[in-house]
N, C-alpha and C positions, 0 to 999 in steps of 0.2 A: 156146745159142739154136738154134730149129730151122734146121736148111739149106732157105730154100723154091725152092734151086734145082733140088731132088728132085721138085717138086710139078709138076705140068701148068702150061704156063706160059699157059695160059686162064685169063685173070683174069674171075672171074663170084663171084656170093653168097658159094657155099661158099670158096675161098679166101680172100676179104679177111674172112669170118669168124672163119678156121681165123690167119691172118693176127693180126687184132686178138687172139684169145684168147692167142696163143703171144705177143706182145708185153706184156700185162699180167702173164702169168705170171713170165716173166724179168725184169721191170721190180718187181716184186714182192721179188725174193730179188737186185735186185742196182741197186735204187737209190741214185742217189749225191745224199751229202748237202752241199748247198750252201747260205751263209747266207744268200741272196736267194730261195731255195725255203720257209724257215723263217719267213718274216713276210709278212702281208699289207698293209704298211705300201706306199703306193703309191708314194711317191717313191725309195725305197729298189728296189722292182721295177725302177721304169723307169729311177733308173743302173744297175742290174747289168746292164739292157737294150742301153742305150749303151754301157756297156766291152765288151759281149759281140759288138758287131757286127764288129768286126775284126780284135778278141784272144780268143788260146786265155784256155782256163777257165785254166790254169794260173797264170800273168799275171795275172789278174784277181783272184784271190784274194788276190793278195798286195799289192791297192792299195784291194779293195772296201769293209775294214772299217776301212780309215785316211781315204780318202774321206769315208766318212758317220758316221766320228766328226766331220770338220770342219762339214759342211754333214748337217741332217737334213732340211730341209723344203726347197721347191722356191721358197723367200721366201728362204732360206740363200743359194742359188744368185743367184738374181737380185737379192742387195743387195750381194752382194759384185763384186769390181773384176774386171777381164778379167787381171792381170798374177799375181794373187792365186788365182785360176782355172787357169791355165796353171800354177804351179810345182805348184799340188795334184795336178793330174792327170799329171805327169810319168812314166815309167814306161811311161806306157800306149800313147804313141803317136797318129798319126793326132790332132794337137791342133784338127782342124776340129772332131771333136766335144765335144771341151766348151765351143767357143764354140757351135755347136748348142744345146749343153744349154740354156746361160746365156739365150740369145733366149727356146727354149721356156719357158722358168721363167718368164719375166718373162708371157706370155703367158695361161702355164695360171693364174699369180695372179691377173692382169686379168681375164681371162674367163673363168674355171674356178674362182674362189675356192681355189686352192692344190690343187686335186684333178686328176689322168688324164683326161682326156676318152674318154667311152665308146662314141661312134661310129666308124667305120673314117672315115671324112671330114674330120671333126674332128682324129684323131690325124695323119692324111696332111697336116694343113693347118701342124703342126708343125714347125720347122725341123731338119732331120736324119733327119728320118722318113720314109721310104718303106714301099712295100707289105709287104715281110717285115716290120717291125717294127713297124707300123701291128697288122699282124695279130697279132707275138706279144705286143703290150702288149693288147690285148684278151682273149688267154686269159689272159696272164698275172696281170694287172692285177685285172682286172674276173671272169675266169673265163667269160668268154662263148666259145661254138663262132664258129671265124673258118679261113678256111682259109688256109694260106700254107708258106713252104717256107724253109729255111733249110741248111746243108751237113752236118750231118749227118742231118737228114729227108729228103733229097736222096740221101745215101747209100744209107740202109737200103732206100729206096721204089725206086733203082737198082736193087741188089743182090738184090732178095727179090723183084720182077715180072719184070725185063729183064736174063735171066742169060746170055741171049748177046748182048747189044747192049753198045756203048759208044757216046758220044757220045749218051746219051739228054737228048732237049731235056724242058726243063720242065712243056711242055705235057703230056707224057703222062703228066706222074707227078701234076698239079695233080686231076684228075677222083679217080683212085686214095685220095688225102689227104682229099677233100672225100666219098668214100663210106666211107670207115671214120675221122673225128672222131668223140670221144665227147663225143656232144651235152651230156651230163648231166654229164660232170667234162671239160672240154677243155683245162685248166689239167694235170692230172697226167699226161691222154694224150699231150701233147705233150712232158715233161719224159720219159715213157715213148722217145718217139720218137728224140730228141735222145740219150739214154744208150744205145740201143740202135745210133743209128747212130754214134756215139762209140766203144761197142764194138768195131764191125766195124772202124774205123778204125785202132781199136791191136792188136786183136788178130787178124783175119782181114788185116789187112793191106788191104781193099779200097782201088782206087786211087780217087783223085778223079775221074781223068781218066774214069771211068764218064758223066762228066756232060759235054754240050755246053757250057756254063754254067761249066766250069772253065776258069780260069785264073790260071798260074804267079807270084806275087807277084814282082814286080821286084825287083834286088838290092838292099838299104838303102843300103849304101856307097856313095857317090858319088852317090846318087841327089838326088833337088827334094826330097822328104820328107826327107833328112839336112837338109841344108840351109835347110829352112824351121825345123827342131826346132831347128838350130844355132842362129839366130839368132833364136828366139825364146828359148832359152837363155843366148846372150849379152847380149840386154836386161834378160834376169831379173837377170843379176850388175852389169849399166850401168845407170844412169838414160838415159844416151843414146849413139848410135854413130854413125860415118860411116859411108859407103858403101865407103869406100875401108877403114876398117878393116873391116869385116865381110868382102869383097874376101881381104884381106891374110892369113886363117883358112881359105881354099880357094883356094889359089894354084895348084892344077893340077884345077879344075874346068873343066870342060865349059859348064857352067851357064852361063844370065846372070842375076846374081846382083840388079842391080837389078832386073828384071823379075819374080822371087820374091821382093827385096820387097815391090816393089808390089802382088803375089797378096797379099800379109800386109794391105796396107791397105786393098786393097776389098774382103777381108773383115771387117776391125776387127781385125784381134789389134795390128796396129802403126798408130803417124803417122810421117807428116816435116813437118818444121817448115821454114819459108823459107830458112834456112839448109842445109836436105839434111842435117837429126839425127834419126836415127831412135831414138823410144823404145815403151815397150809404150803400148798404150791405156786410158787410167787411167777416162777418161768412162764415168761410171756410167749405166746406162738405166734406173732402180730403177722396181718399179711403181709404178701410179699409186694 
């Protein structure tokens, strides 16, 4: 890939020309092939969407086609139970999103007849969905030009405009994305963009920390996220648990352990019952 730290770092026409041409060329001889790039099946896009938001590709590959052999359609998702949900997705992490998923589904079938929703407003109104995914479920999805940014777009759009800045905020790199989209294929320009900045990442080494916008993922061990996955783990093997036994599993935690249960139940993954038994949430919300 060219170095455009050689180039004038006046960003005008000619470079984000010089720019897009040298980004399809290398995207050409050195595209990676992934099995949510290979169908335009729209349910199948939008979980490789949701695995993608907080897991490397790597991870993801190795849960995506056991995934959606379980569930194919977005009526899969949402007729099935939240406990049933949870063990599928295991592996993956960050289990608020596949109770996301589960909400959307039930949604996109009530009002979407089982189809993506093709406006940027519409998908934002989705639960789990924010602006970066909002926008890449629109190229991706639908193929329509939508502007947005995600970390390795973030990278390349870093490294290739602002070769002596760090800590570059978003703003400047948002106008730069939104004047070189390709209007006419936005779907393959941005899989172009993501492999490219993927690239620099392993092989140029470029650091994150280019970006205002980064920040250092907290350690797992010990953390509220072990311990939320704990104990949705542990209900998976129990039909029911105390307090005091889930307690008894982190005996040199930090934590307060009731208090991420209760995050578990005012989001639905868990109940307690009069008694203080906690099990998974079996209540179906099936469409209508």
């Amino acid at each position: 890939m060219r170095d455009y730290r050689k180039i004038s770092h006046q960003i005008n026409t000619s470079l984000l020309s010089q720019f897009t041409s040298a980004i399809k060329i290398w995207y050409n001889e050195n595209r990676r092939q992934l099995p949510w790039r290979e169908t335009d099946n729209q349910f199948y896009i939008y979980v490789s969407e949701i695995m993608l938001q907080q897991t490397q590709v790597n991870r993801v590959l190795l849960k995506y086609d056991e995934f959606i052999q379980k569930f194919k359609t977005f009526y899969d998702i949402a007729n099935s139970d939240i406990p049933h949900l949870i063990t599928s997705w295991q592996g993956l992490g960050y289990n608020r999103r596949i109770l996301n998923l589960y909400k959307a589904s039930i949604i996109i079938c009530n009002k979407y007849s089982g189809n993506v929703p093709d406006t940027y407003n519409n998908l934002l109104n989705l639960p789990g969905i924010g602006a970066g995914t909002a926008g890449s479920l629109l190229a991706f999805v639908h193929n329509k030009p939508s502007v947005f940014i995600e970390t390795n777009v973030r990278t390349l759009y870093s490294y290739a405009f602002f070769p002596d800045r760090d800590q570059i905020d978003d703003k400047s790199l948002m106008p730069l994305i939104e004047q070189t989209v390709d209007i006419d294929s936005p779907r393959e320009w941005y899989y172009a963009l993501m492999d490219a900045g993927s690239y620099l990442k392993q092989s140029i080494r470029v650091p994150n920390s280019l970006s205002k916008h980064y920040t250092k993922q907290s350690k797992f061990s010990g953390s509220k996220r072990e311990i939320r996955g704990g104990i949705l783990k542990i209900l998976g093997n129990q039909s029911q648990v105390t307090l005091n036994e889930i307690e008894t599993k982190y005996p040199e935690t930090k934590h307060d352990i009731q208090s991420i249960a209760g995050d578990l139940i005012n989001e639905g993954f868990i109940l307690c019952d009069s008694m203080g038994n906690y099990a998974l949430n079996t209540i179906k919300k099936s469409p209508s």
